[in-house]
N, C-alpha and C positions, 0 to 999 in steps of 0.2 A: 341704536345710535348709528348714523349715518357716516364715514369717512369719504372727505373726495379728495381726489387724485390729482395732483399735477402733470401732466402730460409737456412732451417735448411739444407736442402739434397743437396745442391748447385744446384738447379735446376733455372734456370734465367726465370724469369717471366716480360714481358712488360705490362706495362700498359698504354691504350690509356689517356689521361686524358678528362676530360670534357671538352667540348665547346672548342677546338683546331681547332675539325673540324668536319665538317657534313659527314658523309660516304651514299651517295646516289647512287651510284652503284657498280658493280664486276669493275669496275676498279678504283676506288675511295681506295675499299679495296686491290689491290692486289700492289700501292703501298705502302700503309701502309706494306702489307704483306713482300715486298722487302727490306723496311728500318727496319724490325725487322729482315728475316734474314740474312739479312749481317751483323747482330751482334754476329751471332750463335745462337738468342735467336726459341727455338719452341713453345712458351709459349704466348699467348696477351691474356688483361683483358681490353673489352669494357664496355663501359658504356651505355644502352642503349641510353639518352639524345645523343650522339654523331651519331645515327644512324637515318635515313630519316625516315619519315612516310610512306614510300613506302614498309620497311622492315618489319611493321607491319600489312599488309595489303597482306595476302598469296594469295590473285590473282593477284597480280601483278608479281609475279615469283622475283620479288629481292632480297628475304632473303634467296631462294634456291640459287639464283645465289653465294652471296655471302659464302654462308655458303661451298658451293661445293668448292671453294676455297682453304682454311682451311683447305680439303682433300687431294686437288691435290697437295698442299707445304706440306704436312704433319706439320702443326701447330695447335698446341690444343687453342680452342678457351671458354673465359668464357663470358658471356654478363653478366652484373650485373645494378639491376635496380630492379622497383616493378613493375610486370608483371599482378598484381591484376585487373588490369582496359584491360586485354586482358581476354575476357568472351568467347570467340567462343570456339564450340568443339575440332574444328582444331587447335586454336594453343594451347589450352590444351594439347592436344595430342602429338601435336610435339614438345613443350617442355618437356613435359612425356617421349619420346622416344629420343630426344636429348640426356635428362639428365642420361639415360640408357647405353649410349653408351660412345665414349673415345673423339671424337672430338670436339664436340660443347657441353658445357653446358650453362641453363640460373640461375645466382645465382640472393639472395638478397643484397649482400655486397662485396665487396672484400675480406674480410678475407674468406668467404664461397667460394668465386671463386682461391682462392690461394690454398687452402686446395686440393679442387677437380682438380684442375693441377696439384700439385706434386702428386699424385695418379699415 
């Protein structure tokens, strides 16, 4: 199930809800990706709970998969969740650099992941 967002800037924001569905690969996501743009929406707010263990696990190549995604449709993506019990350097890091850039961030809330999309 999809929620969209009212924005002060009328900027439309999707959001995945929890536990609708598990997204365990690049195609898992890309149709999600399909059924948010045919809304006109650029904007999705995941939850990490809705995403496989495979995503957390940067040898397995599937959060790059996915995330590559989100570039190629040009959609701005937020994951939101507590990211505290991920300790490696690696994805330190690349949540550090993520959240640096425009397309993927990883927030705490959704209010922090709304804020950082209408940006």
């Amino acid at each position: 199930m999809i929620f969209y967002h009212n924005t002060d800037t009328s900027v439309p924001i999707a959001e995945l809800k929890v536990d609708t569905v598990t997204i365990s690969s690049a195609e898992d996501m890309l149709d999600i990706i399909g059924d948010v743009s045919y809304t006109g929406c650029s904007r999705l707010i995941i939850h990490a709970g809705s995403l496989s263990g495979e995503f957390f696990d940067l040898r397995t190549g599937v959060a790059g998969e996915i995330l590559q995604k989100f570039s190629n449709y040009r959609i701005r993506l937020a994951v939101v969740g507590d990211f505290s019990n991920l300790t490696s350097r690696s994805w330190r890091d690349f949540i550090r650099e993520s959240n640096r850039g425009k397309s993927v961030c990883f927030m705490s809330s959704v209010d922090e992941a709304v804020s950082a999309l209408i940006k």
